[in-house]
C-alpha angles and dihedrals in degrees: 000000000000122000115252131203144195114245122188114210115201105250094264102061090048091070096048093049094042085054090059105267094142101193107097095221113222088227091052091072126099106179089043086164084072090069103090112135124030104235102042121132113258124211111197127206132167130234099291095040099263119139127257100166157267145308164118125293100220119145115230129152106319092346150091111204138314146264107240101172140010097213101104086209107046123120120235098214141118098286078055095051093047094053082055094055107038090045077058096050100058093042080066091045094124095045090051080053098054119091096183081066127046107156115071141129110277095187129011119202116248090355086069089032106261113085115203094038128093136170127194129189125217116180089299099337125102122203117207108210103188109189099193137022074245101073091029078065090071089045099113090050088042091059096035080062091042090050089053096041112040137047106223143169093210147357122226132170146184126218111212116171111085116139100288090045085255128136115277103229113230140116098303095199116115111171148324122057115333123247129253095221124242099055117188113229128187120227114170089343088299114123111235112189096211120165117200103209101052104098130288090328144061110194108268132055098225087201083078095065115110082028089056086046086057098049085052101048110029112016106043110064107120093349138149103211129192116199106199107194097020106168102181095352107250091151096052087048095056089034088060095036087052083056103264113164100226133348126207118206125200136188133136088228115107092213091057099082098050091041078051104057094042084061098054090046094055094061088048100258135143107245087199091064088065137051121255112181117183094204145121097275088220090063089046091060082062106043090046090050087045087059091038091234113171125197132215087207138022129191116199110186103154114174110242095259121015123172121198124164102269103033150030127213128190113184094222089052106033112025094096086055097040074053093055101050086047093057089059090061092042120093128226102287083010109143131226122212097201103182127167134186096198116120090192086073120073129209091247099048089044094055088058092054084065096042089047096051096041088051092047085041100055094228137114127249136192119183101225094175141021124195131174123161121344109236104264083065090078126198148171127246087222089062102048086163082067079063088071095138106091108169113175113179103212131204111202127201121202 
C-alpha cells in the first residue's frame, strides 16, 4: 500500500482546487516538510481540516503533485488506474475506428484526470510519457490497467523527469513484441515513418493534426511553402501532397534532413523535387532576404524555448520579431501559419505578436483560421495552461 499523507493549502488555493484546477501548486502548502518521496498518496484539506481532495505528490513544472479524485475513500491502484483508461478509451472511439489515422493520444494527463501521465497510440503501439518519479512510481498498477484495457503490439515509454525536468535516455521498450523502426502510421490518409526508441522524440508531433490537414487541403495548391522549424518535415509532406509546387525545409538538426527525406518517401515522393536545409533558421531569414526569395506559405512552428550558438530565443520574448522577420519572406496574399506551444503565451497575448509585427511591419493581416488541440488532446476548462497549442493562419497584404 502506498503511504498517504495529510497535506494543508493555503485558502486560496482551496477554492481553486475544489473548483476543479487539478496542479497542486508548490507555493499552495502549507506543511512543505511533509513532502518527502515523490509517489506518496496526498490527502488534501483545507485550512480548517476539511477535505478537498486526493492525489499524488509528483514534481513537475510549478507544481508538486495533482489531484486526481475527489472521493476521500477511493483506492489508487491498479482497478483506479483501469476506469481512467478505459473511460479514455471510449472518449477516442472514433478515432480507434478510423483506419486513415492511426497515431493519436490515447490518454492526456489532467484532461483525461490523472496529471503527469500521457499515452499515445501509434498503429498498435502505445508510448508511455511519465512527467515525475511521482506518477513512475505507479508504474506496475498503470500497466496492470493498460494491459486490461487495451490490445497492443508493443509497449514503449519516456521518462521525462530528470533534474532539469528533460528525457532520461535509455532503452524505452517495456513489454510486448518489439518494434521494426521505422514504423509507418496513418494521420488524415497521409504515411508518417515514426520510430518509438530513438530518443524523446518519434518523428511527428501528433498536436499538429487537423492544422497539418489545413495546409493540405486549403493552403497548398500552386504554392511555394516554407516550413521554418521543420523537425522531421510533416508540414512539407502534406504541403506537397496538397500540390504545392516546391517546399523549402528548414532546421539547425542535423537528423532532420535524413528523417526528412524518409517522410516525403513514404508517401511516395521524390525528396529532390523539394528543399531540405540543415541551418539555424535565424541565418536562413537572412540568407533568404539577402536573395530576395518570397514565399506563397510559411509555416513558424518554434519550440518554446530553442538554444543555437549564436541566439536564444524564448517564444514569450522573441516570436513578434521571429514574425517579422517571416512577413519579409512572405509575398503579397502570401499566409502565415504562426503556431506556438508555449503555455506561457496566452491567446490573447499571441494575437497581439501578430498585430504588433504587422504594424511595425507596414503591412495588412486577416486571421483566416484559428486552430488549438485537436480533441484527443483533451483538457479542462479549470486548467487553461493544459490549452498550450495557438495556431493562427495569417494573410498578409502588402
Amino acid at each position: 500500500m502506498k503511504t498517504l499523507i495529510n497535506i494543508k493549502v493555503n485558502k486560496k488555493a482551496a477554492e481553486k482546487l475544489r473548483a476543479g484546477y487539478p496542479l497542486i501548486d508548490r507555493d499552495a502548502v502549507q506543511n512543505p516538510k511533509a513532502l518527502k518521496e515523490e509517489g506518496v498518496i496526498l490527502r488534501l484539506l483545507d485550512d480548517k481540516k476539511n477535505y478537498i481532495g486526493t492525489g499524488y505528490y509528483g514534481v513537475q513544472n510549478k507544481g508538486v503533485g495533482w489531484v486526481i479524485t475527489q472521493e476521500p475513500e477511493e483506492y489508487i491502484d491498479a482497478d483506479f488506474f483501469a476506469k481512467k483508461i478505459g473511460a479514455a478509451v471510449q472518449k477516442r472511439k472514433e478515432l480507434m475506428d478510423d483506419p486513415d489515422t492511426t497515431a493519436f493520444r490515447i490518454f492526456n494527463g489532467e484532461g483525461d484526470g490523472i496529471g503527469g501521465l500521457i499515452i499515445d497510440y501509434y498503429a498498435d503501439f502505445y508510448v508511455i510519457h511519465w512527467y515525475s518519479e511521482g506518477i513512475y512510481s505507479f508504474r506496475k498498477d498503470i500497466l496492470q490497467a493498460m494491459r486490461e484495457k487495451l490490445n497492443y503490439k508493443g509497449i514503449y515509454e519516456k521518462k521525462r523527469f530528470d533534474q532539469k525536468g528533460q528525457y532520461i535516455e535509455d532503452d524505452d521498450f517495456v513489454e510486448g513484441e518489439r518494434g521494426h523502426f521505422p514504423i509507418i502510421v496513418k494521420e488524415n490518409g497521409v504515411n508518417f515513418a515514426v520510430d518509438l526508441n530513438d530518443g524523446a522524440m518519434t518523428g511527428i508531433f501528433l498536436d499538429q493534426r487537423e492544422v497539418r490537414k489545413a495546409i493540405r487541403e486549403r493552403y497548398s495548391h500552386g504554392a511555394e511553402m516554407l516550413n521554418m522549424f521543420s523537425y522531421t518535415g510533416a508540414f512539407s509532406v502534406c504541403s506537397a501532397l496538397g500540390g504545392a509546387v516546391k517546399t523549402t525545409s528548414v532546421d539547425v538538426a542535423n537528423r532532420s534532413k535524413p528523417k526528412t527525406i524518409q517522410q516525403f518517401e513514404a508517401n511516395g515522393i521524390d525528396p529532390s523535387l523539394h528543399e531540405i536545409i540543415v541551418d539555424d533558421v535565424f541565418q536562413y531569414f537572412k540568407y533568404a532576404a539577402r536573395k530576395e526569395r518570397t514565399f506563397d506559405l510559411v509555416v513558424v512552428d518554434p519550440p518554446s524555448f530553442a538554444k543555437t550558438k549564436k541566439r536564444t530565443f524564448s517564444a514569450a520574448k522573441d516570436y513578434t520579431k521571429l514574425l517579422k522577420e517571416t512577413i519579409d519572406l512572405t509575398k503579397n496574399g502570401g499566409v502565415i501559419v504562426a503556431s506556438t506551444n508555449s503555455s506561457a503565451v496566452s491567446i490573447k497575448t499571441f494575437k497581439q505578436f501578430i498585430k504588433t509585427a504587422c504594424k511595425e511591419k507596414g503591412v495588412g493581416y486577416d486571421i483566416l483560421e484559428h486552430y488549438s488541440l485537436p480533441d484527443d488532446f483533451r483538457t479542462v476548462a479549470s486548467f487553461p495552461e493544459g490549452n498550450y497549442l495557438k495556431v493562427f493562419f495569417v494573410k498578409i497584404t502588402k
